[in-house]
Structure formats: C-alpha cells, structure tokens
C-alpha positions as CSV (number, residue, x, y, z in Angstrom):
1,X,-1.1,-14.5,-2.7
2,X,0.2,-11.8,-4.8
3,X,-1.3,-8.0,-3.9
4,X,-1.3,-5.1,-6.0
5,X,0.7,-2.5,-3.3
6,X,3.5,-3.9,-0.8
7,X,5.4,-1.8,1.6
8,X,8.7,-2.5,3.5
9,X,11.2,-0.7,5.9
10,X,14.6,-1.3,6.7
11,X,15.2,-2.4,10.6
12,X,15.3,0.8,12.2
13,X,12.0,2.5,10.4
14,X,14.1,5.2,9.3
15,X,13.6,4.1,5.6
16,X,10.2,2.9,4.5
17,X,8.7,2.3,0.8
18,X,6.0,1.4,-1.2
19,X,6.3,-1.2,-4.3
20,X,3.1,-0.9,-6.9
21,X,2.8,-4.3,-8.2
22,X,2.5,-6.9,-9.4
23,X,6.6,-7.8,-8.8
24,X,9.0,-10.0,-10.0
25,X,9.5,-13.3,-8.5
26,X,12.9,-12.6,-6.3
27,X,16.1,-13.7,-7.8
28,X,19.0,-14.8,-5.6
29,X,22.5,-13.1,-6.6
30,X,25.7,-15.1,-4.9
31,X,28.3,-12.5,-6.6
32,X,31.0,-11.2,-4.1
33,X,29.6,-7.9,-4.1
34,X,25.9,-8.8,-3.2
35,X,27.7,-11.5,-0.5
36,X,29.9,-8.6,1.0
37,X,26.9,-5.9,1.5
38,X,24.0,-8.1,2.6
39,X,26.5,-10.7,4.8
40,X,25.2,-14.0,2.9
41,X,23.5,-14.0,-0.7
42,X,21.3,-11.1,-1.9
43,X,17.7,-12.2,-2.9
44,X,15.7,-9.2,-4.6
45,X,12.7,-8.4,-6.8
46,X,12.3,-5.5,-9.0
47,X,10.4,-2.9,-10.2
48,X,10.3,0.2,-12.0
49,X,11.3,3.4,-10.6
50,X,8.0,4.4,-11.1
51,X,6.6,2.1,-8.8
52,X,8.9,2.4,-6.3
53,X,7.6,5.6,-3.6
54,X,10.3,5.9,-1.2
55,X,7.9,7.3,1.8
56,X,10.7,7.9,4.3
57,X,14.3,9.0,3.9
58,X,15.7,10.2,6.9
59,X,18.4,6.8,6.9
60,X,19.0,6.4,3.1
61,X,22.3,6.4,1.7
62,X,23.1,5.7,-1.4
63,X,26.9,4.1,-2.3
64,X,28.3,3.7,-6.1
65,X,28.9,0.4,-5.2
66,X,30.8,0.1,-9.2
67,X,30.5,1.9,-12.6
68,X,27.9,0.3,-13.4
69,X,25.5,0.2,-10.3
70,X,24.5,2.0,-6.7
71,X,22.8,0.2,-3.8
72,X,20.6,2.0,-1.0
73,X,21.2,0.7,2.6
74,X,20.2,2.2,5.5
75,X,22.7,4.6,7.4
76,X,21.7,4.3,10.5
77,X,20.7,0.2,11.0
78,X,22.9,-1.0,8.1
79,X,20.1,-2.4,6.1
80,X,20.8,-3.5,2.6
81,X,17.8,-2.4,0.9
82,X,18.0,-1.5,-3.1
83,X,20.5,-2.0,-5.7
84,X,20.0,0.0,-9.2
85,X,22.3,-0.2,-12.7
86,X,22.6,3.3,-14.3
87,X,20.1,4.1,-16.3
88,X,18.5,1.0,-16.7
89,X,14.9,2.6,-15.5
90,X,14.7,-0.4,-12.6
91,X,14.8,-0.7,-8.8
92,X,15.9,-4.2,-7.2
93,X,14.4,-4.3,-3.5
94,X,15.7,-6.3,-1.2
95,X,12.9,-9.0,-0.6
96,X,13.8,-9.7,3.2
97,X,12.8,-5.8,3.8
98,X,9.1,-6.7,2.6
99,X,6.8,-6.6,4.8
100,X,4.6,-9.6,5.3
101,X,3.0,-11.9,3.4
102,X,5.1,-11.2,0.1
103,X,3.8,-14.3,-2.0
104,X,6.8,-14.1,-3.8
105,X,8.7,-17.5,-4.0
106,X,12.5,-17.8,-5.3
107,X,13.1,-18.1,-8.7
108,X,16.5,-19.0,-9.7
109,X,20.2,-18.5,-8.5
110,X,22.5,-16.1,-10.6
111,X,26.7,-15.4,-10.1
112,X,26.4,-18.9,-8.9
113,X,30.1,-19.4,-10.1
114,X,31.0,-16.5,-7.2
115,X,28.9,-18.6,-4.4
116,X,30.7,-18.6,-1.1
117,X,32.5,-21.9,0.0
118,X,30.0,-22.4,3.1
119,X,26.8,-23.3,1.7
120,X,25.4,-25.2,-1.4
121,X,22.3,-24.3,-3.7
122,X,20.2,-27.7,-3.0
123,X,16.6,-26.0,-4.1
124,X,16.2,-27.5,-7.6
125,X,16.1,-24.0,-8.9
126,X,17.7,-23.0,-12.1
127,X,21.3,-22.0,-11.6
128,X,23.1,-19.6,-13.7
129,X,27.1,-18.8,-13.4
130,X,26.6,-15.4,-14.3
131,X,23.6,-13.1,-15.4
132,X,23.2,-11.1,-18.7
C-alpha cells in the first residue's frame, strides 16, 4: 500500500529524510558507477527536491560522482543514499534506505549492458541497455 509521507535513514541514524509522495516505482541501475558505490546494483525511486526534507544532516556528504551528477552517502556508516543530475529539479533515494512498508515494487532494469558478470536479471522486468 502506497502512503502519502515515507521516511528513511541511512544505517547509523546520522542521516534521516522525509519523501512527500506519492513515489516512483524504484528503478534498478546496473551501470559501473551505481555497482561501485552501492557494492551490487543500485535500486532507487525519485522525487522532487521539493519533496525531499532532509531532517538530519550530521553524516551527509555529498561527492560529484561525474559532470553530470552527485550522490549523497553517509560519512560516517557508508550508506549510499541519493543520487541527483545537475539541475534536473529531482532527487533519486536509495529505496533500501526506506523505512518499512514501502509498497513500492521494481519496475524495470536500466545500464543493463554494464551488468556485472555474477548475476543475471531473471524477473521478467523490462530491460533497457542504457537509459535516456
């Protein structure tokens, strides 16, 4: 079931959020960068900044990650937690940093061209090799 407001944390507590919904199905990104900073795939949903409150700081740390994009991880526990492209007026947020129930379910696979070696995409999901 789908709520209107959902919060989420990294491990540590020493970043917490809000999320005003309703929010994006998560999407599941397999590129080398996502991979690299979250240890496996990266599986977000999205909002506007506007509907992202961030209610506690003391651990965020944001890192330009490329041109194009920052993420937000926790510095003291190493939680991946958001990933934003310039100017684009959107927050993804890590969907494993939700606290529970999200109702969100999966809704397709993206960079799967990038995927690592160690694990195939066997959900019946749509699959795209890259994302525009």
């Amino acid at each position: 079931m789908k709520r209107n407001v959902y919060t989420g944390r990294c491990e540590c507590d020493a970043v917490q959020y809000k999320l005003k919904g309703p929010l994006r199905d998560s999407v599941a990104c397999h590129c080398k960068q996502c991979r690299r900073t979250s240890g496996h795939y990266f599986s977000a949903t999205a909002v506007s900044n506007e509907r992202l409150s961030l209610i506690k700081t003391d651990g965020l740390k944001w890192y330009r990650s490329s041109e194009n994009a920052e993420r937000g991880f926790c510095k003291k526990c190493g939680s991946s937690l958001f990933w934003r492209r310039n100017g684009e007026g959107t927050t993804s947020v890590c969907s494993g940093t939700l606290d529970d129930p999200t109702g969100l379910k999966t809704s397709k696979h993206i960079f799967v061209a990038d995927k690592g070696d160690y694990y195939e995409i066997a959900d019946g999901l749509p699959q795209l090799e890259a994302y525009l």
